[in-house]
N, CA, C and O atoms as a Tripos MOL2 file, in Angstrom:
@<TRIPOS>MOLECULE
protein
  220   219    55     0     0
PROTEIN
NO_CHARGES

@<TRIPOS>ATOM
      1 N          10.5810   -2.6000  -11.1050 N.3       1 UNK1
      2 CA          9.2940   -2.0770  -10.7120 C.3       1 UNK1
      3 C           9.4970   -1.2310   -9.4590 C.2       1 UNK1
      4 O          10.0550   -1.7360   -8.4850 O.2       1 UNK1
      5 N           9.1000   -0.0510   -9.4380 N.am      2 UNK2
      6 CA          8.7930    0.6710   -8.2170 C.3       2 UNK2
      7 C           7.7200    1.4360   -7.7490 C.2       2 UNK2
      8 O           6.8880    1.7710   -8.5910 O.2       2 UNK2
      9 N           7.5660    1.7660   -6.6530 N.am      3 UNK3
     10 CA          6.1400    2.2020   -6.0250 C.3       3 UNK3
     11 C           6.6010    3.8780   -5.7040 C.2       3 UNK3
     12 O           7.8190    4.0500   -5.6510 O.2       3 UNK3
     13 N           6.1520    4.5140   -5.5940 N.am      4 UNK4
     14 CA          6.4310    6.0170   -5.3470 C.3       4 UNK4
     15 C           5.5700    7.1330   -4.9220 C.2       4 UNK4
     16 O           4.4790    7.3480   -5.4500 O.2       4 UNK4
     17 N           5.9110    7.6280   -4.2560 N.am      5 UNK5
     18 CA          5.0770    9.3200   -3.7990 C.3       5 UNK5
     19 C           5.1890   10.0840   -4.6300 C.2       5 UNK5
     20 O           6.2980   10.0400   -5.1600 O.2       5 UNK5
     21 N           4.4710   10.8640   -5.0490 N.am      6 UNK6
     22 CA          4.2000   12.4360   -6.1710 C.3       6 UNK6
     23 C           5.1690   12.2520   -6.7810 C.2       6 UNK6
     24 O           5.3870   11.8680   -7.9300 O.2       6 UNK6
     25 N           6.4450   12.8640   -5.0540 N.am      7 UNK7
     26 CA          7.6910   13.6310   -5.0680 C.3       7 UNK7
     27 C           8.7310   12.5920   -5.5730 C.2       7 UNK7
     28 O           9.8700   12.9830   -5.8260 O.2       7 UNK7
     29 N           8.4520   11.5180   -5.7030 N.am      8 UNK8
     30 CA          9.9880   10.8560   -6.6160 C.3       8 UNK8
     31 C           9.3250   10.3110   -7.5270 C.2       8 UNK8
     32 O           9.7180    9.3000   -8.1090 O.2       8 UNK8
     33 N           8.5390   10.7350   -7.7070 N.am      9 UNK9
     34 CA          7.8770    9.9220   -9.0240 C.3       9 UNK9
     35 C           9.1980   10.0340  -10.3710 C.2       9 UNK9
     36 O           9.7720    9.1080  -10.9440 O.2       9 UNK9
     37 N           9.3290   11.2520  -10.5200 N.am     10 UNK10
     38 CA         10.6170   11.7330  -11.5020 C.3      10 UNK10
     39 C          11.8970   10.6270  -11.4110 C.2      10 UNK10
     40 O          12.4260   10.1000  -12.3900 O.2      10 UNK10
     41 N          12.3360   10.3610   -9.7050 N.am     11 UNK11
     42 CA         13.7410    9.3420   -9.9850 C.3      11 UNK11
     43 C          13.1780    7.9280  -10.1210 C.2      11 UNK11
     44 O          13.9950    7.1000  -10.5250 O.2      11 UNK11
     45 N          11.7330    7.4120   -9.8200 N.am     12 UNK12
     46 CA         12.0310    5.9190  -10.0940 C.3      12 UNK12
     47 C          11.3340    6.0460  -11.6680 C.2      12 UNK12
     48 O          11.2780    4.9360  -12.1970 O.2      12 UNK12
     49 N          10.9210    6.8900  -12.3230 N.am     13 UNK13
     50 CA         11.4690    7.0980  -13.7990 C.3      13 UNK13
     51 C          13.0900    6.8900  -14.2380 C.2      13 UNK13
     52 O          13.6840    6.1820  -15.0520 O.2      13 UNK13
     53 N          13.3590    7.6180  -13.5230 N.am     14 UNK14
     54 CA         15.0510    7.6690  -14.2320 C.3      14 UNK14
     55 C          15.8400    6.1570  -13.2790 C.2      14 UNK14
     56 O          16.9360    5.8240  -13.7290 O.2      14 UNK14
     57 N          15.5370    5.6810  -12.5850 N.am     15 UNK15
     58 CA         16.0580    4.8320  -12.2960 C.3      15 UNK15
     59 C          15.5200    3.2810  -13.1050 C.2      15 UNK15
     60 O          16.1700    2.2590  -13.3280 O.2      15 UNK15
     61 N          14.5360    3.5100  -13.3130 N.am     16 UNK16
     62 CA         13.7350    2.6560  -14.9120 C.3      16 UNK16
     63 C          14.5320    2.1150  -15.5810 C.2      16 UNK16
     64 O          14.9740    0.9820  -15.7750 O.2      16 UNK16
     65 N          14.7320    3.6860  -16.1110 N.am     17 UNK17
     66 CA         15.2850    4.1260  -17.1920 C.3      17 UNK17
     67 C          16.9700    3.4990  -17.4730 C.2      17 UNK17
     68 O          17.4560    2.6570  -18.2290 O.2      17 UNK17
     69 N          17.4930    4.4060  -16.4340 N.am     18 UNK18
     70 CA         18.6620    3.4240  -16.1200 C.3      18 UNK18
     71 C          19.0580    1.8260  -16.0190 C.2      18 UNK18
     72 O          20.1710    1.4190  -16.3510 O.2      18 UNK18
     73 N          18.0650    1.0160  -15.5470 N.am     19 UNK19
     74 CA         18.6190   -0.2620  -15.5200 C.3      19 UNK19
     75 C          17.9840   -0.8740  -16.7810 C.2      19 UNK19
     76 O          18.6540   -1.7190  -17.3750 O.2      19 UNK19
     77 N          16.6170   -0.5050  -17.3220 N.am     20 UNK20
     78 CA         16.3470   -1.3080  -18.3550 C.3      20 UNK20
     79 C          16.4610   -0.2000  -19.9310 C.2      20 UNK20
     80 O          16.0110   -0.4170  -21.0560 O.2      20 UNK20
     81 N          16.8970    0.4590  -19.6350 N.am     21 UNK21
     82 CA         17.1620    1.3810  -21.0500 C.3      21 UNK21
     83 C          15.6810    1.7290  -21.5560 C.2      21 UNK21
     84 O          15.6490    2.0590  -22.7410 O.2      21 UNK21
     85 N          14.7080    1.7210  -21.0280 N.am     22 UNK22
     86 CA         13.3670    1.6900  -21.6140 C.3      22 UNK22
     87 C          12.3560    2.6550  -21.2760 C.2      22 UNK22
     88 O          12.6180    2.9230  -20.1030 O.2      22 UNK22
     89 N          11.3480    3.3370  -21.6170 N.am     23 UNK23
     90 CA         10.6250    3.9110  -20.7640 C.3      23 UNK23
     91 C           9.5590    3.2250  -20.1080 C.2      23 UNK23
     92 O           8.9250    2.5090  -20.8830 O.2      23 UNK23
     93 N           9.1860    3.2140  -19.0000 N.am     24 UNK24
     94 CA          8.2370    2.8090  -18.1220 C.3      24 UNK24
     95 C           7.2610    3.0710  -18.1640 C.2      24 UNK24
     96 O           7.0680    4.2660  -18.3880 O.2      24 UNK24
     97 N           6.2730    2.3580  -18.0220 N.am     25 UNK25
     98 CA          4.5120    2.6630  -18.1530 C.3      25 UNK25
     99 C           4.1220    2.8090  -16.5950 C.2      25 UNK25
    100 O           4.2610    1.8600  -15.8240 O.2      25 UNK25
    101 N           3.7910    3.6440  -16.3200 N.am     26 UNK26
    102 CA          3.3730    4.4130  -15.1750 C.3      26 UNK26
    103 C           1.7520    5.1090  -14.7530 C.2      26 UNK26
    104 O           1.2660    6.1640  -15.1610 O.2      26 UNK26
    105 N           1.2000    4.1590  -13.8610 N.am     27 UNK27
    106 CA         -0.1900    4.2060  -13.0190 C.3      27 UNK27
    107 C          -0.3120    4.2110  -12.0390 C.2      27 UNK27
    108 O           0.4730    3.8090  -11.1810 O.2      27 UNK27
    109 N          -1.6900    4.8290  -11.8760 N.am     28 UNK28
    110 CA         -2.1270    5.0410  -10.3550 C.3      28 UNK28
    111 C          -2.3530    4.1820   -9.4860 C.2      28 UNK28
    112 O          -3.3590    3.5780   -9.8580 O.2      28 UNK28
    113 N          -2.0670    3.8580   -8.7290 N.am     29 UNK29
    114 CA         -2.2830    2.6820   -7.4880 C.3      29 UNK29
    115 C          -3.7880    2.6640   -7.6090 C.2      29 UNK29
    116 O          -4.4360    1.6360   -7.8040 O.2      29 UNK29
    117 N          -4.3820    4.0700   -7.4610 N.am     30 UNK30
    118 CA         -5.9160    4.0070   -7.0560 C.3      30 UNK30
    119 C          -6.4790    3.6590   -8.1290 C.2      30 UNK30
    120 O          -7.6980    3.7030   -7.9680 O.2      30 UNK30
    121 N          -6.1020    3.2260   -9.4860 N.am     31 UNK31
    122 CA         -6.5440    2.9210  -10.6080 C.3      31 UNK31
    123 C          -6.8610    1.6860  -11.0500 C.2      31 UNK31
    124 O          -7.8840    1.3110  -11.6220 O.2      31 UNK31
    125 N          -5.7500    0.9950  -10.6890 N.am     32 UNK32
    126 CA         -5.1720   -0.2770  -10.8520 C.3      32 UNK32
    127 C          -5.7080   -1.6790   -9.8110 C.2      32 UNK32
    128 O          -6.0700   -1.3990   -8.6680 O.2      32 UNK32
    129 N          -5.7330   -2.9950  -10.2130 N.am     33 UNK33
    130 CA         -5.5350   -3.4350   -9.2020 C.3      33 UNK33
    131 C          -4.8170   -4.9930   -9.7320 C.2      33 UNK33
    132 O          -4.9490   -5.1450  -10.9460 O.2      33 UNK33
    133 N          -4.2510   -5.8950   -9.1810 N.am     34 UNK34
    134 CA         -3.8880   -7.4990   -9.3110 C.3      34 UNK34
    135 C          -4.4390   -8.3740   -8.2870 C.2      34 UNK34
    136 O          -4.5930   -8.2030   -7.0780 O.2      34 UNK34
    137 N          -4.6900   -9.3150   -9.0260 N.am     35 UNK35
    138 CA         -5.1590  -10.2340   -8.0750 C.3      35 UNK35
    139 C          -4.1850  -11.0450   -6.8850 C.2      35 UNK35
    140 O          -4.7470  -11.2910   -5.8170 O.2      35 UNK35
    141 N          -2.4220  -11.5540   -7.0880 N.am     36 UNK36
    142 CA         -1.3010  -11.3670   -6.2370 C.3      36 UNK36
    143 C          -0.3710  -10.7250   -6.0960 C.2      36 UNK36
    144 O           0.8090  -11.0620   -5.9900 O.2      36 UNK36
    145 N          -1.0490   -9.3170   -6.0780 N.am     37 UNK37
    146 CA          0.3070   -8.4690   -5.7570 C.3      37 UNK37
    147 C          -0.5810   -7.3880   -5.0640 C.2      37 UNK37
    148 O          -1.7650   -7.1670   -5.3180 O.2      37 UNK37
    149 N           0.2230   -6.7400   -4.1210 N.am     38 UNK38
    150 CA         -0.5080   -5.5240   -3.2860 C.3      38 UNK38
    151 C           0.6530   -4.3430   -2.9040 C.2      38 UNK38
    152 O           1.8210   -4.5780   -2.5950 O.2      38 UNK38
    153 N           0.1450   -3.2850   -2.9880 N.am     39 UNK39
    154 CA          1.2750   -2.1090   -2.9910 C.3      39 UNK39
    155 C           1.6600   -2.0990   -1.6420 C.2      39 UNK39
    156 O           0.9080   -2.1830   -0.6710 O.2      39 UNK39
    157 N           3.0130   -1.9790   -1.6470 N.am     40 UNK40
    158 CA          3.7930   -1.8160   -0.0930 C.3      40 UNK40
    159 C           3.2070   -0.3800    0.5910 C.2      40 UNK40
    160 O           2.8210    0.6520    0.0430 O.2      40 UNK40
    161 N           3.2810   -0.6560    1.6520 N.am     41 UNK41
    162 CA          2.3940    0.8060    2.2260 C.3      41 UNK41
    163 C           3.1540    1.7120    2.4720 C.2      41 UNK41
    164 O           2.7330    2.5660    3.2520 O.2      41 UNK41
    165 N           4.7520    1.8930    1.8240 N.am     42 UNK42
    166 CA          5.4640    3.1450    1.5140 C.3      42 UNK42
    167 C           6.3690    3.3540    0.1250 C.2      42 UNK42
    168 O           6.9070    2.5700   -0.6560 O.2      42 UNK42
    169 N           6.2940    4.3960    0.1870 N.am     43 UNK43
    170 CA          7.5230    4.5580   -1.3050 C.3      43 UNK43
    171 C           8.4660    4.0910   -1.1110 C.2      43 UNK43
    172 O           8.9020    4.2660    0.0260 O.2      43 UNK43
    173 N           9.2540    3.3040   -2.0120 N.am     44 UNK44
    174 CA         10.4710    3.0490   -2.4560 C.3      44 UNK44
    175 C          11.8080    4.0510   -1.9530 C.2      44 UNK44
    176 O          12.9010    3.6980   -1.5110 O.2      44 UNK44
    177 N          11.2170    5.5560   -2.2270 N.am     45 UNK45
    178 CA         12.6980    6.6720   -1.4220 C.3      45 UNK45
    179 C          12.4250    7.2400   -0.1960 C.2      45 UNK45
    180 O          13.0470    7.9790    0.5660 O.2      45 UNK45
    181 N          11.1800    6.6340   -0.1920 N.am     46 UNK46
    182 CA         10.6980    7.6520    1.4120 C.3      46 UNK46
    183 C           9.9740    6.9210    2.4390 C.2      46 UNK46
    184 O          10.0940    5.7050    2.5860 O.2      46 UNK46
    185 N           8.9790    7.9010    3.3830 N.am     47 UNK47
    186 CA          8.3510    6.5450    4.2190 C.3      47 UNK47
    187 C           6.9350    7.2620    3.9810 C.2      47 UNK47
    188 O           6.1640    7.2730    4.9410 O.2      47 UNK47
    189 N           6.5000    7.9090    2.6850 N.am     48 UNK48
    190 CA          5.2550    8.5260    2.5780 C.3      48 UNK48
    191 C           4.4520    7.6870    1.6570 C.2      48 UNK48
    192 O           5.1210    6.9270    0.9550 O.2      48 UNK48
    193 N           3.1570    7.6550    1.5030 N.am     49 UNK49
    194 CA          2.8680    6.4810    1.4030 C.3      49 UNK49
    195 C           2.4640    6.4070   -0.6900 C.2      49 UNK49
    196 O           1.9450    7.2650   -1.4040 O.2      49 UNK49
    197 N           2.7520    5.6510   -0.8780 N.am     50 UNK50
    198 CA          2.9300    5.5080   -2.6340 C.3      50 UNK50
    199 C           1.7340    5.2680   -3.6650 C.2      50 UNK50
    200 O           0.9210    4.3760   -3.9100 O.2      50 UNK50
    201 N           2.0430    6.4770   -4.1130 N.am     51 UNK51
    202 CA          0.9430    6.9380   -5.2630 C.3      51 UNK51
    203 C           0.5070    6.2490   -6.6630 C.2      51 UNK51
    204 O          -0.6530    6.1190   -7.0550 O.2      51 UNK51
    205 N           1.8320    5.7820   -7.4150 N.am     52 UNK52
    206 CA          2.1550    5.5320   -8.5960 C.3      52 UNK52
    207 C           3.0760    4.2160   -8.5280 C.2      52 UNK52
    208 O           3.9790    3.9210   -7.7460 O.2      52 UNK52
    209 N           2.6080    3.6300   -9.4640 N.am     53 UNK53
    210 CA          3.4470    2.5280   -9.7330 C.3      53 UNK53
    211 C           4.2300    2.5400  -11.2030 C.2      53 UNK53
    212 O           3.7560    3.0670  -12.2090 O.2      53 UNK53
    213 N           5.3460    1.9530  -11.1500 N.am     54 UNK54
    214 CA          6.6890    2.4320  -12.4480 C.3      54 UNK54
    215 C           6.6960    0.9300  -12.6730 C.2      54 UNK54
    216 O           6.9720    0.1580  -11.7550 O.2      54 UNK54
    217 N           6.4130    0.5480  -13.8150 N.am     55 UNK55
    218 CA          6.7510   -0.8150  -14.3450 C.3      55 UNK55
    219 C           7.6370   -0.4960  -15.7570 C.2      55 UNK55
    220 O           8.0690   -1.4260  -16.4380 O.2      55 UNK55
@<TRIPOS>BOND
     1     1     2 1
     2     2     3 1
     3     3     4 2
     4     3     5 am
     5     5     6 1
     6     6     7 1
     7     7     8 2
     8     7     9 am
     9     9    10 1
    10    10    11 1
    11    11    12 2
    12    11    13 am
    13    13    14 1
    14    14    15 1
    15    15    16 2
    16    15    17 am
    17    17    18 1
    18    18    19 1
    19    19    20 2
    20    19    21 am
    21    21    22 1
    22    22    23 1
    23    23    24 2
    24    23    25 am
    25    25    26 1
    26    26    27 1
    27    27    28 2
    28    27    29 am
    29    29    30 1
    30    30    31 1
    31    31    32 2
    32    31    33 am
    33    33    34 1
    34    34    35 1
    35    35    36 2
    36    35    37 am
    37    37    38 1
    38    38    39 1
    39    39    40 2
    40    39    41 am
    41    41    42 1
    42    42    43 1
    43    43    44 2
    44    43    45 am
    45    45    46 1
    46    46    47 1
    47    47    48 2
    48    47    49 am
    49    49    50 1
    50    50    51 1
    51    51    52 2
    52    51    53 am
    53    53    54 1
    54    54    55 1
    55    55    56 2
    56    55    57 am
    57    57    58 1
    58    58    59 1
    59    59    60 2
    60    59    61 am
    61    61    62 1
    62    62    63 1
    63    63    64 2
    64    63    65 am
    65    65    66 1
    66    66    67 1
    67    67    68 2
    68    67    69 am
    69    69    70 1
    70    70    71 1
    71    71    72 2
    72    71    73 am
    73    73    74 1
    74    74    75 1
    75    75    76 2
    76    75    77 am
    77    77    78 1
    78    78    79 1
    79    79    80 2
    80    79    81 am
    81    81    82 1
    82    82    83 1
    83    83    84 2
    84    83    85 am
    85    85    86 1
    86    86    87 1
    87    87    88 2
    88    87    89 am
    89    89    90 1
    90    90    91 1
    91    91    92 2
    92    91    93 am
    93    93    94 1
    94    94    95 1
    95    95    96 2
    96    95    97 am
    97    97    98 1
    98    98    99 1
    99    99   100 2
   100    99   101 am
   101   101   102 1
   102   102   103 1
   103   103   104 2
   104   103   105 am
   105   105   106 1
   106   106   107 1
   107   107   108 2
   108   107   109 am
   109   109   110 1
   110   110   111 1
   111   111   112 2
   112   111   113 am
   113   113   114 1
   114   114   115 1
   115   115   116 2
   116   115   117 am
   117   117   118 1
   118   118   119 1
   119   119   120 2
   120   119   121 am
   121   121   122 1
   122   122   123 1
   123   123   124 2
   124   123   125 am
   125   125   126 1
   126   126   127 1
   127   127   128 2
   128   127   129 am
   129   129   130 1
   130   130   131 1
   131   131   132 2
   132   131   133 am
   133   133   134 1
   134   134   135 1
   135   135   136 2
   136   135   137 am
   137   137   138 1
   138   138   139 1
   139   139   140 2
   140   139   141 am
   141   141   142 1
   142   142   143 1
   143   143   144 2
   144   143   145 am
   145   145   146 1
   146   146   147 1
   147   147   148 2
   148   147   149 am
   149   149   150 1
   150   150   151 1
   151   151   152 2
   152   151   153 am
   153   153   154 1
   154   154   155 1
   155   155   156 2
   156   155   157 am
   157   157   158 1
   158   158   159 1
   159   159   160 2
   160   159   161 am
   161   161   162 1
   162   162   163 1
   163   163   164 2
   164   163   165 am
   165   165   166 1
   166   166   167 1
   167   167   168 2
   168   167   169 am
   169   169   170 1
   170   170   171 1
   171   171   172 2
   172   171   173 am
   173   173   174 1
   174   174   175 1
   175   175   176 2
   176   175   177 am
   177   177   178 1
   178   178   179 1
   179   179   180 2
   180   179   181 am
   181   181   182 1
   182   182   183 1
   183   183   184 2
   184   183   185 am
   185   185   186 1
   186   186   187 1
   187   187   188 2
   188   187   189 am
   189   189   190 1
   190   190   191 1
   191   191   192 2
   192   191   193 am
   193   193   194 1
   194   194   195 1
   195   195   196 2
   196   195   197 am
   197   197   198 1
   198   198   199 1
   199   199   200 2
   200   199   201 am
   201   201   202 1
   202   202   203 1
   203   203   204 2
   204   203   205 am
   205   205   206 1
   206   206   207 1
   207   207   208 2
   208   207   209 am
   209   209   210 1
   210   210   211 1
   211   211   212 2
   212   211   213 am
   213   213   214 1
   214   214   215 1
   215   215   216 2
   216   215   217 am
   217   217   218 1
   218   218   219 1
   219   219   220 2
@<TRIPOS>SUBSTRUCTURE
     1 UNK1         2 RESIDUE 1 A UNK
     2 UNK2         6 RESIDUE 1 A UNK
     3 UNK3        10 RESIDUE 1 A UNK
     4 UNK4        14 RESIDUE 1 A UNK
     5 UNK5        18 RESIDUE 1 A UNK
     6 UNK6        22 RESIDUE 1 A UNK
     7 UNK7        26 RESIDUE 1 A UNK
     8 UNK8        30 RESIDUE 1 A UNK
     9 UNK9        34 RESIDUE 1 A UNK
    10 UNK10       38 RESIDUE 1 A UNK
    11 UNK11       42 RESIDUE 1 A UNK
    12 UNK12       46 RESIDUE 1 A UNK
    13 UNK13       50 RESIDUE 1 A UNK
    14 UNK14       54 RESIDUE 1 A UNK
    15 UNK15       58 RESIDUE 1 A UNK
    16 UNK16       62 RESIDUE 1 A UNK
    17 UNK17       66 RESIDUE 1 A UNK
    18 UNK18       70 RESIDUE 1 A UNK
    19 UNK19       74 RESIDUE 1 A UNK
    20 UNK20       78 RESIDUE 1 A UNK
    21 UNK21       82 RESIDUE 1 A UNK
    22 UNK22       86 RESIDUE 1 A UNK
    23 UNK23       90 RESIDUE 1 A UNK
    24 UNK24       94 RESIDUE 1 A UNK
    25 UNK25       98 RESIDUE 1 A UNK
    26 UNK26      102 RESIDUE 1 A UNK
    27 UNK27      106 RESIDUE 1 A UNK
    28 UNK28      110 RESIDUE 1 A UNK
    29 UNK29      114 RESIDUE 1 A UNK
    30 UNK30      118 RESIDUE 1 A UNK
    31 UNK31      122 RESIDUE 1 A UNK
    32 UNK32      126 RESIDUE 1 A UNK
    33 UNK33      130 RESIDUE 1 A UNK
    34 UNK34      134 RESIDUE 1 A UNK
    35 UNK35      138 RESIDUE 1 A UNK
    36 UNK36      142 RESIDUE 1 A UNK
    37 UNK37      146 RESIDUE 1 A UNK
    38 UNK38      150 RESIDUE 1 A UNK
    39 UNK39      154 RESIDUE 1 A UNK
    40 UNK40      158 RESIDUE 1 A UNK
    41 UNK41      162 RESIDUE 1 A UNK
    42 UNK42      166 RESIDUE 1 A UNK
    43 UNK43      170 RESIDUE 1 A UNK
    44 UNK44      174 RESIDUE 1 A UNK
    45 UNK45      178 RESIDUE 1 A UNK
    46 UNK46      182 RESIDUE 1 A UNK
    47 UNK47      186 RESIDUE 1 A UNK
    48 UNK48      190 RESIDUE 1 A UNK
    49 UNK49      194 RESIDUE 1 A UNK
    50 UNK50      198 RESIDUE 1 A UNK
    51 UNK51      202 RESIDUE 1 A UNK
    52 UNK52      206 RESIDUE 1 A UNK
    53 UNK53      210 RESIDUE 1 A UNK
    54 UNK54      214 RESIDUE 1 A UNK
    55 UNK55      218 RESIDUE 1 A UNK
């Protein structure tokens, strides 16, 4: 699972991709919500703050 800005949205696709051979279902933070889990307040490659979530 990863959290991401716009701009890497593309590698934590391919990094998905890479460890589970699969494609990833991919949503908007602002869309979404869980009752125990809460989005880290930066991306995964950067320190900007994360748009999309890669499951």
């Amino acid at each position: 699972m990863y959290v991401c800005c716009e701009e890497h949205l593309e590698l934590a696709i391919d990094h998905f991709v890479d460890e589970y051979e699969d494609a990833p279902d991919v949503y908007r933070l602002d869309e979404i919500t869980f009752k125990a889990w809460e989005a880290p307040p930066t991306c995964d490659f950067c320190s900007e703050a994360p748009v999309f979530l890669v499951i």
